[in-house]
N, C-alpha and C positions, 0 to 999 in steps of 0.2 A: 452759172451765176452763183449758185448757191456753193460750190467750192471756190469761189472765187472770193466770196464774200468770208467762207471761215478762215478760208488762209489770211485773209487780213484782218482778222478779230487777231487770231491768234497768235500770229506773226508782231506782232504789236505787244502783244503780251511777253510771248517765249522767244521770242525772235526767229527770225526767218527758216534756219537750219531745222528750228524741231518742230515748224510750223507744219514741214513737208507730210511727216508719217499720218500725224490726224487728217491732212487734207485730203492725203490719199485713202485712208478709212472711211471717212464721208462720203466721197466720191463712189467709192466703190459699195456702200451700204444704199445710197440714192440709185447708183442704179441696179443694182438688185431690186429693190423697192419698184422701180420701173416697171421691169421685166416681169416682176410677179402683177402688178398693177394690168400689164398690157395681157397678160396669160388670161387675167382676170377678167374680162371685157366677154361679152354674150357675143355670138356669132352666129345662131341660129337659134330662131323660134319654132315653136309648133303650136299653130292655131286648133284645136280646140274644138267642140260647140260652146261646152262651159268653163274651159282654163286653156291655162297658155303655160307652155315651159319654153325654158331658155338652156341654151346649153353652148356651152364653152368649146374652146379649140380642141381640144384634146376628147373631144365626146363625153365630156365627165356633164352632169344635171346641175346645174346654177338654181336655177328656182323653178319651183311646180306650183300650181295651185288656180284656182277660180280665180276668177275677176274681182273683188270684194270693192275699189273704189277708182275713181278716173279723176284726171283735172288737164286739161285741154288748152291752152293757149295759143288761140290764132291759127290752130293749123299747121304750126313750125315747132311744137313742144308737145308732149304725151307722158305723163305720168300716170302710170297702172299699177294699183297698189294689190298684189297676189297674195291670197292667203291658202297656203296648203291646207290638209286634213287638219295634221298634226303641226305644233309649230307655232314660230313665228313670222307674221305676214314678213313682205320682200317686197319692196318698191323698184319697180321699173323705169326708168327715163327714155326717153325715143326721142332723139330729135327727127322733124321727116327726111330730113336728107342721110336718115340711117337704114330707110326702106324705101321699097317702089310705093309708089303714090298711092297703087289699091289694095296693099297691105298694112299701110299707115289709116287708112279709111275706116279699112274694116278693123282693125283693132280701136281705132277711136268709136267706133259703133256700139263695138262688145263692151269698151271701158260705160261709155254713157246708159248704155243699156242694165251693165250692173252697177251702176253705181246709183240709178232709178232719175235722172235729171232729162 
């Protein structure tokens, strides 16, 4: 949609012949953008007594740190705000259908727990 939408900004403008090279630049810049986006995605947790890390496809550390804040919605939403040692905190989103039921639990446990509510 989104090169669909520049080729006719610009095709309007430059005309249709030299609309093609930008369209195909866009095109090819979004989906890199994807690909890095999707690279970028948590794939595994490590629970903790007192922090939680996340870590990415490739084994590389995404974020570390304690629990420091929670905010809960309904049971179908999990935000875990991680503050490392060093640094600045990392916000986590979970929807539950991102985990099995009693690992979305107990990290809504850990969140409430440290966040004092």
């Amino acid at each position: 949609m989104a090169t669909s939408a520049v080729y006719i900004s610009v095709a309007s403008r430059l005309g249709a012949l030299q609309a093609v090279p930008l369209t195909l630049a866009v095109g090819a810049l979004l989906t890199l953008c994807a690909l890095r986006y999707e690279r970028a995605q948590p794939v595994a947790l490590r629970i903790g007594r007192d922090a939680l890390s996340v870590w990415g496809r490739s084994g590389t550390l995404l974020a570390q740190g304690r629990i420091a804040g929670c905010s809960q919605w309904s049971g179908r939403l999990l935000v875990l705000t991680l503050k490392p040692e060093e640094g600045r905190t990392s916000t986590l989103l979970l929807a539950a259908d991102s985990l099995p039921a009693p690992h979305f639990r107990e990290l809504s446990v850990l969140g409430r727990r440290a966040a004092g509510t």
